[in-house]
C-alpha positions as CSV (number, residue, x, y, z in Angstrom):
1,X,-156.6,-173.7,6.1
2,X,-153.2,-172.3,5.5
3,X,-152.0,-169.3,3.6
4,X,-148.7,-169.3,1.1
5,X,-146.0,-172.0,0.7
6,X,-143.2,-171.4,3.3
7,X,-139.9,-170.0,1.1
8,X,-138.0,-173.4,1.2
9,X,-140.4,-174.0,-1.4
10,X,-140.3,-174.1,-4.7
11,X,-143.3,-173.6,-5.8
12,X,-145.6,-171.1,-4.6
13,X,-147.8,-168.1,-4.3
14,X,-144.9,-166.1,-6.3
15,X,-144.6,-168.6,-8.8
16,X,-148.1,-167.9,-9.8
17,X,-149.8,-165.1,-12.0
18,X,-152.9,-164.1,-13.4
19,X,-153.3,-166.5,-16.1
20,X,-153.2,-169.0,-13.3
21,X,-155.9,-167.9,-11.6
22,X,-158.0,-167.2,-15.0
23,X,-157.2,-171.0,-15.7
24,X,-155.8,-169.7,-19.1
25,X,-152.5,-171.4,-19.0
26,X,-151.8,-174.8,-19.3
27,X,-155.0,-176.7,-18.2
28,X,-155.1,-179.6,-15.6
29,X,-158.5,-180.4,-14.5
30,X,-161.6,-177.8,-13.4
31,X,-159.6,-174.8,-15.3
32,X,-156.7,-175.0,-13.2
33,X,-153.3,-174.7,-14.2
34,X,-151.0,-177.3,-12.9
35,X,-148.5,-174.4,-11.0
36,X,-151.9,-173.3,-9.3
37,X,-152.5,-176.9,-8.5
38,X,-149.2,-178.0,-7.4
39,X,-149.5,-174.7,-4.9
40,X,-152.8,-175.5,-3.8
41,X,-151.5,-179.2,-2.8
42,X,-149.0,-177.7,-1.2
43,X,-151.4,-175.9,0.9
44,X,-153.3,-179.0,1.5
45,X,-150.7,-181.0,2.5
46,X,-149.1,-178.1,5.0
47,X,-152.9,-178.2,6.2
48,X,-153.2,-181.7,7.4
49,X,-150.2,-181.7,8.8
50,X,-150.9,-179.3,10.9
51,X,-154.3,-180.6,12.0
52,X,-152.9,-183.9,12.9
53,X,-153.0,-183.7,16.5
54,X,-157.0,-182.3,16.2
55,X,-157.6,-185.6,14.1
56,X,-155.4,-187.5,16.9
57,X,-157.9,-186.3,19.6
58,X,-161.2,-186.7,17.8
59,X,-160.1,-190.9,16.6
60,X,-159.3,-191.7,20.2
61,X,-162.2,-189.7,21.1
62,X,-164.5,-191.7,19.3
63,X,-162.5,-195.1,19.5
64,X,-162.8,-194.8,22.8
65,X,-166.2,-194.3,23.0
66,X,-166.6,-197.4,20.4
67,X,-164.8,-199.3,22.6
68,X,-167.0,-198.8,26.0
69,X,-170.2,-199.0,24.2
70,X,-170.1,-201.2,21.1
71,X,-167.7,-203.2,20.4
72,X,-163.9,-203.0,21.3
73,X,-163.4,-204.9,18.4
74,X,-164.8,-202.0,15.9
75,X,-162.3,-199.9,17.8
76,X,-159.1,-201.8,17.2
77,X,-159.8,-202.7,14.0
78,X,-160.5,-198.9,13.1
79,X,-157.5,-197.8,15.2
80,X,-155.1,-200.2,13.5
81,X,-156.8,-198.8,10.3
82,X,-156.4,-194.8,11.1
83,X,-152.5,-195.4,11.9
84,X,-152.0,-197.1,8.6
85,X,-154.1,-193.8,7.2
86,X,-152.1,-191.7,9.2
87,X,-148.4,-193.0,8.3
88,X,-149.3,-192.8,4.5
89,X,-150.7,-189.4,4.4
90,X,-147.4,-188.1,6.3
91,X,-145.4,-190.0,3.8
92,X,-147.8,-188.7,0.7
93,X,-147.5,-184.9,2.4
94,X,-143.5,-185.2,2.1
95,X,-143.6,-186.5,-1.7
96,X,-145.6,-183.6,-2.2
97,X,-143.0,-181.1,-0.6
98,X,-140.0,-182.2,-1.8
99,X,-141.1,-183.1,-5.6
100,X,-143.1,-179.5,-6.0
101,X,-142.2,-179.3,-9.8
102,X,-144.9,-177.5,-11.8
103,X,-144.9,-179.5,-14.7
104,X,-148.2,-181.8,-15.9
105,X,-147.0,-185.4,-15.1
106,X,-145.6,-184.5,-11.8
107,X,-148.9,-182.7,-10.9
108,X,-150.6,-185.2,-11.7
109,X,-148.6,-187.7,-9.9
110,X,-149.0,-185.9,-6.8
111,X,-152.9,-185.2,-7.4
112,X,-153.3,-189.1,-7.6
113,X,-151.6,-189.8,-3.9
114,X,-153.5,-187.0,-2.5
115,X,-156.0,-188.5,-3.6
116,X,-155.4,-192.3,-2.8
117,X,-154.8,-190.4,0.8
118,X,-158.4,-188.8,0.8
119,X,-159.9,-192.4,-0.4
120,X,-158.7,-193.7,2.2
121,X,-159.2,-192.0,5.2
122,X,-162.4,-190.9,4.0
123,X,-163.4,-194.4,4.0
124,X,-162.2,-195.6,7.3
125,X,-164.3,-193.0,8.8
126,X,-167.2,-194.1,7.0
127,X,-166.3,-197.5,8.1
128,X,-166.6,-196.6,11.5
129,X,-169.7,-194.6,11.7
130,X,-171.3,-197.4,9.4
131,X,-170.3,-200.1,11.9
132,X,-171.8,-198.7,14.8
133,X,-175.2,-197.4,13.2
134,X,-175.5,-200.8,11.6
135,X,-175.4,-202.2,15.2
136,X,-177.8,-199.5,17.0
137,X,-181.9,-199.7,16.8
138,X,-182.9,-197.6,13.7
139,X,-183.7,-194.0,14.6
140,X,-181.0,-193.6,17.8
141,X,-178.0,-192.7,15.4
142,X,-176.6,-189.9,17.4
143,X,-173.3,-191.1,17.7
144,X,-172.5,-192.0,14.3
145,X,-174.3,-189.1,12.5
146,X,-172.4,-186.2,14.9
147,X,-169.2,-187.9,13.9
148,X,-169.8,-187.6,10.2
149,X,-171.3,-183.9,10.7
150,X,-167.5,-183.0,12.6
151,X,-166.3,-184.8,9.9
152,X,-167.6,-183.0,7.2
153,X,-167.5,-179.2,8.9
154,X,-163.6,-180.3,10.2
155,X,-163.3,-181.0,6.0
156,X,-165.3,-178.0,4.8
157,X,-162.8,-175.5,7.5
158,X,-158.9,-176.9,6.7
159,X,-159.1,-178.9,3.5
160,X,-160.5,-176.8,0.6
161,X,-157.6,-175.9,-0.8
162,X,-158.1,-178.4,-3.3
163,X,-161.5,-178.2,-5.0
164,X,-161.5,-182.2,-6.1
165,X,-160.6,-183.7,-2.9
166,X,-163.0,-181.5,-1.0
167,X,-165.7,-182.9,-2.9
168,X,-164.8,-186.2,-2.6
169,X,-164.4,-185.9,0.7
170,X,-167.6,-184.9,1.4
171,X,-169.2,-187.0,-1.0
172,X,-167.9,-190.2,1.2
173,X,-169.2,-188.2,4.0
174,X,-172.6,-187.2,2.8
175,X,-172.9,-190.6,0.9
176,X,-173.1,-192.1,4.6
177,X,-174.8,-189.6,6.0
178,X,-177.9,-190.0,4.2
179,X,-177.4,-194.6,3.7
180,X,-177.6,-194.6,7.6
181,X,-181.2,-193.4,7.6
182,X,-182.3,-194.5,4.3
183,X,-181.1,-198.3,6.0
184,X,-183.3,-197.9,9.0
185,X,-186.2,-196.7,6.4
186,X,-185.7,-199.7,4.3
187,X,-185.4,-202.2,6.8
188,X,-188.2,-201.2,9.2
189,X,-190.9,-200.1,6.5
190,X,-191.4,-197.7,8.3
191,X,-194.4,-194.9,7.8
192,X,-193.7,-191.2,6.4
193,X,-194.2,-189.6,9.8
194,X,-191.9,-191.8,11.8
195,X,-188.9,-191.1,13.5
196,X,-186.6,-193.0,10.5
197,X,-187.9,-190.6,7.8
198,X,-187.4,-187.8,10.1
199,X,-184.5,-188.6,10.5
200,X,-183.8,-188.8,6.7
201,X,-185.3,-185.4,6.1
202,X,-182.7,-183.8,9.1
203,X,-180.0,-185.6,7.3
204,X,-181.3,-184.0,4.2
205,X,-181.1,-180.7,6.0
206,X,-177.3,-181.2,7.5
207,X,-175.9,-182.1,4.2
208,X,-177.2,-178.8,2.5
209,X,-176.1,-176.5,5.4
210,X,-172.3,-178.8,5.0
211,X,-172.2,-177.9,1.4
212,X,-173.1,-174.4,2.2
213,X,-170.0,-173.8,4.7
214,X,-168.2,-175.6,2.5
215,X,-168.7,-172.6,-0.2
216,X,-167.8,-170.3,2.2
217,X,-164.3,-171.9,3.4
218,X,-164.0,-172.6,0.1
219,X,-164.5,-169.1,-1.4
220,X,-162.6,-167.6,1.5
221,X,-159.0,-169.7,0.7
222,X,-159.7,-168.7,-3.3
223,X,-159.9,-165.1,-2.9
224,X,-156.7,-165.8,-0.7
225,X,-154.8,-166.7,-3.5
226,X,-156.0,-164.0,-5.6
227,X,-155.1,-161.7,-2.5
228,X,-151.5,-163.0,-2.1
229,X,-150.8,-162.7,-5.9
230,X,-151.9,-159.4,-6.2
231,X,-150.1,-158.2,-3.7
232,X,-147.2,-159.7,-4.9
233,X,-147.5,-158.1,-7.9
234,X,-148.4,-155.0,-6.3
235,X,-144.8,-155.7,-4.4
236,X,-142.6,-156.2,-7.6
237,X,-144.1,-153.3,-9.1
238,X,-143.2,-151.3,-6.3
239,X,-139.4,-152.5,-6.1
240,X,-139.0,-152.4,-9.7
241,X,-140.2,-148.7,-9.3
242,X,-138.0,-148.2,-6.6
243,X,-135.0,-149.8,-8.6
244,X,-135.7,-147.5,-11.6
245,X,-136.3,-144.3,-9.5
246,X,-132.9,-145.4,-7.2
247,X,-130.9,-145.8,-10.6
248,X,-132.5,-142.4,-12.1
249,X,-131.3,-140.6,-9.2
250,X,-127.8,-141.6,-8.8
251,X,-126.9,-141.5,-12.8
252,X,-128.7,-137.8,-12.7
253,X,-126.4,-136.4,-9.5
254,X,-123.5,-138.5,-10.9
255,X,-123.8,-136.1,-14.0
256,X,-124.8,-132.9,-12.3
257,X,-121.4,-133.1,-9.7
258,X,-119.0,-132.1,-12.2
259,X,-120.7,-129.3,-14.1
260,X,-122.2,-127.7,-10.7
261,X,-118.5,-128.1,-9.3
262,X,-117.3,-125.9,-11.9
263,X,-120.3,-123.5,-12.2
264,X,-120.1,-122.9,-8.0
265,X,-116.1,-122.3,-8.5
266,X,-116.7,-119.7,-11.6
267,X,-119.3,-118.0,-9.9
268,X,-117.6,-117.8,-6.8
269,X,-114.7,-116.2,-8.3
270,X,-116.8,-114.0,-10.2
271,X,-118.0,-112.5,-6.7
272,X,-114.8,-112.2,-5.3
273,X,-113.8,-109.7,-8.0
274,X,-111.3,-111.5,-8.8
275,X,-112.2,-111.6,-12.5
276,X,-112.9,-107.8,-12.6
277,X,-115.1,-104.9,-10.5
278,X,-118.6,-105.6,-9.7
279,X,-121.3,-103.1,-9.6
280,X,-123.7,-103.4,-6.7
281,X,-126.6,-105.0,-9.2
282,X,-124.3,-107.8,-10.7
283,X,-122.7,-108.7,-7.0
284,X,-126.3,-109.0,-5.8
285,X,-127.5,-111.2,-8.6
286,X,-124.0,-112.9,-8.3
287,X,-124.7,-113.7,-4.8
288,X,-128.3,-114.9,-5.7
289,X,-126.1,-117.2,-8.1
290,X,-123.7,-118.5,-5.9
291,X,-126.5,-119.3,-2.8
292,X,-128.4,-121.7,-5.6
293,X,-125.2,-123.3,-6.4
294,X,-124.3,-124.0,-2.8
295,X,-128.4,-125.3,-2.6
296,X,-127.6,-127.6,-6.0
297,X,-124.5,-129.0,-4.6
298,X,-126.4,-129.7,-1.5
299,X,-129.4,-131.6,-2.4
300,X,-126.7,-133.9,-5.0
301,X,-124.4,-134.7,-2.2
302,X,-127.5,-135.3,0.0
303,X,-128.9,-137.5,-2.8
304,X,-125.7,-139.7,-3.2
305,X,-125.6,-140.0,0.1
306,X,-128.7,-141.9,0.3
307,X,-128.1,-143.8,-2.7
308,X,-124.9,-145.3,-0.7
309,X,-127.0,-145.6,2.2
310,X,-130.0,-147.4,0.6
311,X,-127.3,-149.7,-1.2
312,X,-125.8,-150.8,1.8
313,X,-122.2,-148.7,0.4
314,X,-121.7,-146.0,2.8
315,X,-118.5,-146.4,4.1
316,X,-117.5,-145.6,7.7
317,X,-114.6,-144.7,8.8
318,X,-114.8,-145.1,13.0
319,X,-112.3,-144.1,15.4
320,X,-112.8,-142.9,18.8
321,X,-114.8,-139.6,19.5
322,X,-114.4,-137.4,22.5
323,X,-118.4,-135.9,22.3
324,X,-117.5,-132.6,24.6
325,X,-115.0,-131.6,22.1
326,X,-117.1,-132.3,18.7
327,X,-120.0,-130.6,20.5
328,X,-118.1,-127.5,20.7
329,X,-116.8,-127.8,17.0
330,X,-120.1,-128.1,16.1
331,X,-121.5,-125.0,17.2
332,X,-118.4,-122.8,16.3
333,X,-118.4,-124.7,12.9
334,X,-121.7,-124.3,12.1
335,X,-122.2,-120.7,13.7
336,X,-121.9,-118.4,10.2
337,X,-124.5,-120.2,8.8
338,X,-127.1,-118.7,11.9
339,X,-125.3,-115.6,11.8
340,X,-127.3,-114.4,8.9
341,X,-130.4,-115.4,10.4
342,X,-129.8,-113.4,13.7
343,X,-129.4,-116.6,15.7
344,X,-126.5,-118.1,17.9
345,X,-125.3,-121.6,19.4
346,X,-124.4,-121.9,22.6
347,X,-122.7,-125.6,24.1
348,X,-124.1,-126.6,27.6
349,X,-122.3,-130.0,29.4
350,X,-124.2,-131.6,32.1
351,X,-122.0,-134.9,31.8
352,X,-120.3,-134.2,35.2
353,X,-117.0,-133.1,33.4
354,X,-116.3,-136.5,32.3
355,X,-114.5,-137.8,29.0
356,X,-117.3,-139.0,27.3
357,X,-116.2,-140.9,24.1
358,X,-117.8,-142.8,21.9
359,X,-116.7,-145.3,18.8
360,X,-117.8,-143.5,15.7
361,X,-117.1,-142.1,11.8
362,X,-116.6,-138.1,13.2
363,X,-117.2,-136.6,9.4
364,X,-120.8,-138.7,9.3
365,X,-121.6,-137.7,12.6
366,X,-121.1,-133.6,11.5
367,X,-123.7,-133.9,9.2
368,X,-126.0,-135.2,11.9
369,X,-125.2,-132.6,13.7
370,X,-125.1,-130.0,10.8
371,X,-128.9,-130.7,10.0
372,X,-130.1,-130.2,13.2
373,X,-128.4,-126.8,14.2
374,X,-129.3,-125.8,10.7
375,X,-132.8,-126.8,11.5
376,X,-133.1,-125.2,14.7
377,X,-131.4,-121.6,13.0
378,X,-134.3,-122.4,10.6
379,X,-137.3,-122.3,13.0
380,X,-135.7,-119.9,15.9
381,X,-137.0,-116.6,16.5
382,X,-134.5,-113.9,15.0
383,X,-132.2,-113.2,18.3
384,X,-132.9,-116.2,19.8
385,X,-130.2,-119.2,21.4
386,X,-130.2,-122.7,20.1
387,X,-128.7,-124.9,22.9
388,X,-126.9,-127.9,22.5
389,X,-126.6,-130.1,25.5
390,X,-124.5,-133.3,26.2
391,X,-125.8,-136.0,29.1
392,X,-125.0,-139.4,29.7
393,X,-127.1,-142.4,31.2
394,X,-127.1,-145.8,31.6
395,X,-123.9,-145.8,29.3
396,X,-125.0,-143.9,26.2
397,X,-124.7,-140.2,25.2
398,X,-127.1,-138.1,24.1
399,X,-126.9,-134.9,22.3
400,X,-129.8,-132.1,22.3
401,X,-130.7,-129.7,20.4
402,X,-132.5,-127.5,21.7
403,X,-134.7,-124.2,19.8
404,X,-136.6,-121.5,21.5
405,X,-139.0,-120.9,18.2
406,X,-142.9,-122.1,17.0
407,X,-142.5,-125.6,18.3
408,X,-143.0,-128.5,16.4
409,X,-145.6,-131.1,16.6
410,X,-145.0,-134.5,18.0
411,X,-147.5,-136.0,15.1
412,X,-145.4,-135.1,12.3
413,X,-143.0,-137.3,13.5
414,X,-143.3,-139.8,10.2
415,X,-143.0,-136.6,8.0
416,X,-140.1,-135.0,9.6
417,X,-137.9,-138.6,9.2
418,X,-138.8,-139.5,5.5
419,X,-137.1,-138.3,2.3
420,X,-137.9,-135.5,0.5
421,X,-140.1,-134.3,3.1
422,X,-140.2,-130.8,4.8
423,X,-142.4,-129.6,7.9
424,X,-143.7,-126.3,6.7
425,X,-144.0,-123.3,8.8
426,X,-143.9,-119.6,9.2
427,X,-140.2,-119.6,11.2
428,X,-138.9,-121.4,8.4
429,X,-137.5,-118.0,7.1
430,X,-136.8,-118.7,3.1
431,X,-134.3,-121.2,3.6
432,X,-135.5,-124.2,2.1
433,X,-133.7,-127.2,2.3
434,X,-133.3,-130.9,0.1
435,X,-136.1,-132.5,2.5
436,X,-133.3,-135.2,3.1
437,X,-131.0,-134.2,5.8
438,X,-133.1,-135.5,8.7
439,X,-133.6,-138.7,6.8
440,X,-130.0,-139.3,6.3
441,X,-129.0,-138.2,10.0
442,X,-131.2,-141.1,10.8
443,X,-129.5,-143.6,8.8
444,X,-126.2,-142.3,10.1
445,X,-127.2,-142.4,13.7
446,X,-128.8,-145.6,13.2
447,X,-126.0,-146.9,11.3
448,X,-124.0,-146.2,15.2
449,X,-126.3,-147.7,16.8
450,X,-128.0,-145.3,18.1
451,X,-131.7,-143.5,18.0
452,X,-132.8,-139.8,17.0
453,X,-136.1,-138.6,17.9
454,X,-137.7,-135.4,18.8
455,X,-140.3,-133.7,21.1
456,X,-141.8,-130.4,21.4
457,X,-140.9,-128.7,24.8
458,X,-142.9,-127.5,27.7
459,X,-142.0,-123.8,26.9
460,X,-141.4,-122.7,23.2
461,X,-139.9,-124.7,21.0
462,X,-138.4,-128.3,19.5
463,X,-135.8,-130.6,21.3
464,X,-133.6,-133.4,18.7
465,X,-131.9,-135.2,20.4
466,X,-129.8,-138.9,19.2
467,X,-128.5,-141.1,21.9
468,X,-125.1,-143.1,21.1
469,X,-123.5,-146.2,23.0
470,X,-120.3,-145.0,24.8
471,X,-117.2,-147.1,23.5
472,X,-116.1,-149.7,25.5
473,X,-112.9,-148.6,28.1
């Protein structure tokens, strides 16, 4: 039994909705829609195909076994029979693929070959289990009577995807299954207590516990369906979600840039004194001002970043890097902000004093590089050292980062990497963040290439590190 149409189709599980499954659309047969149909065939179709060699095995299984027992002549006969069953149902299976409309007449069309398929094969089993209980001594029916058992549980596994030709499959099936004995009943007279009506009742028996696997396959492949469209829905939702909350974003920063450009500028002068004296109480709220403008202007920049990340639009701009070099511009850039927060950067090469260069965007890479130092300031003891190391192996870089403060857990490594998340903790000394630099320095680094990852250290303390490939010489 298989699950959704492959995507070369054209119809399938997402063509489908709830009114399908409710049987509230347009009605085929057993309050089915013909899109839920034609999807279903589909299934059954992929289904046989895919069973064909099984089916191979069991014919010249049992052919064979005719053959050398009966009569060879049943065998050829049958076998000359189940190729001619065989060819058709390949050619009905590809009529079904290729001419997958989901409207009424060519539904219908396909139901009726599907069905002239099951007919037939149906019947040239029953055919051959007939013909060799016909020939046996009433009551020794093994042979005959296991075939149509694996006959029927083989059906009742792979081929309920369509309700009407399950049935009628096993209605051929059980129809036999119940004439062989009944024959042997009629034809010997036999008492109630013999083996032929014992062998009737067992029939009896095998057909109810067919019908009730049957019921369970069956049930099993419709809540399936159900499944499969719900979580399709479940999917759109989510992406149309997505699409709204992606489009909310970028129109809101797009409209907050300006204004907070100019607000930062005229607050910034303000403090400068350039507009006039300050008293100590304005110049402190001033300075209040002018840090949650430089946090506004952060978290929009951060924002559009991702926007042009997430829509593929981030534009890179690579040229040869020399790491040693941006390593040290990194740490004397970014030293003032740590300054405030009694904490320093120190640069530590253990690449043997080579040239270590890479192919890269250098003004992308800063703000990888930017978010980590910042977060290591963040979570550092006041006087501590924040080391940034450079090594090279097996021809990539890496870069470390390396605090001295509370440490951070290596099971928060899903939290620390996704947007709009923060890792709370006492070192984190007031100075919040957007929750998005680490997810963008991901992007970045993997946009290179690379990999960035973290782990807590023996001693106190984090270690980031990202790993680039060195450029080709």
């Amino acid at each position: 039994m298989q699950a959704a149409a492959s995507d070369d189709t054209a119809v399938s599980y997402s063509d489908l909705d709830q009114s399908d499954l409710d049987g509230s659309s347009d009605v085929l047969f057993l309050g089915e829609s013909p899109a839920l149909i034609q999807t279903q065939m589909r299934d059954y179709a992929r289904s046989g195909d895919m069973q064909f060699r099984q089916r191979l095995i069991i014919y010249v299984a049992g052919l064979s076994l005719a053959a050398f027992y009966y009569d060879p002549r049943i065998s050829i006969v049958i076998g000359i029979l189940v190729v001619i069953s065989e060819c058709l149902d390949r050619v009905i299976h590809r009529q079904v693929f290729r001419d997958s409309s989901p409207d009424l007449p060519t539904v219908r069309r396909n139901f009726a070959l599907l069905a002239l398929s099951t007919v037939l094969s149906s019947s040239i089993v029953v055919c051959f289990t007939l013909s060799i209980a016909f020939s046996e001594p009433a009551a020794t029916h093994f042979m005959p009577l296991f075939f149509l058992l694996a006959g029927s549980i083989f059906t009742a596994m792979n081929e309920g995807q369509v309700v009407t030709l399950l049935l009628t499959r096993l209605v051929l099936y059980g129809a036999a299954f119940v004439a062989i004995p009944i024959f042997d009943v009629l034809r010997t007279g036999a008492g109630l207590h013999s083996p032929e009506w014992l062998e009737l009742f067992t029939s009896v028996v095998v057909l109810l516990f067919i019908i009730k696997v049957s019921q369970v396959f069956l049930g099993a492949y419709q809540r399936q369906i159900r499944q499969m469209v719900e979580l399709r829905d479940l999917a759109e939702r989510a992406r149309v979600a997505s699409t709204a909350k992606t489009e909310f974003l970028s129109t809101v920063s797009h409209e907050l840039r300006t204004p907070m450009t100019s607000i930062n500028g005229a607050v910034g002068i303000a403090a400068s004194g350039t507009a006039g004296p300050l008293t100590p109480a304005l110049e402190r709220l001033l300075g209040i001002a002018q840090s949650n403008c430089t946090r506004l202007s952060n978290l929009i920049d951060d924002i559009l970043d991702l926007q042009k990340i997430e829509a593929g639009k981030m534009v890179f701009d690579n040229a040869p890097i020399e790491l040693w070099d941006f390593v040290e511009r990194a740490c004397e850039v970014n030293g003032p902000y740590a300054i405030p927060l009694d904490v320093s950067f120190e640069a530590v090469a253990e690449h043997g004093g080579q040239s270590v260069v890479i192919h890269g965007d250098e003004r992308r890479l800063d703000q990888v590089m930017s978010n980590l130092l910042s977060n290591a300031a963040k979570f550092s003891h006041p006087g501590g050292v924040v080391t940034v190391k450079l090594t090279v192996h097996e021809g990539r870089a890496r870069i470390e980062v390396i605090d001295r403060g509370v440490g951070l857990s290596e099971d928060k490594r899903e939290l620390v990497f996704d947007m709009f998340s923060q890792v709370k903790s006492s070192q984190n000394r007031g100075t919040a963040g957007t929750g998005l630099g680490m997810n963008i320095s991901k992007q970045i680094v993997e946009a290179h290439g690379g990999t960035i990852d973290y782990r807590k250290n023996d001693g106190p303390g984090t270690t980031f590190f990202f790993d680039l490939p060195l450029a080709d010489d």
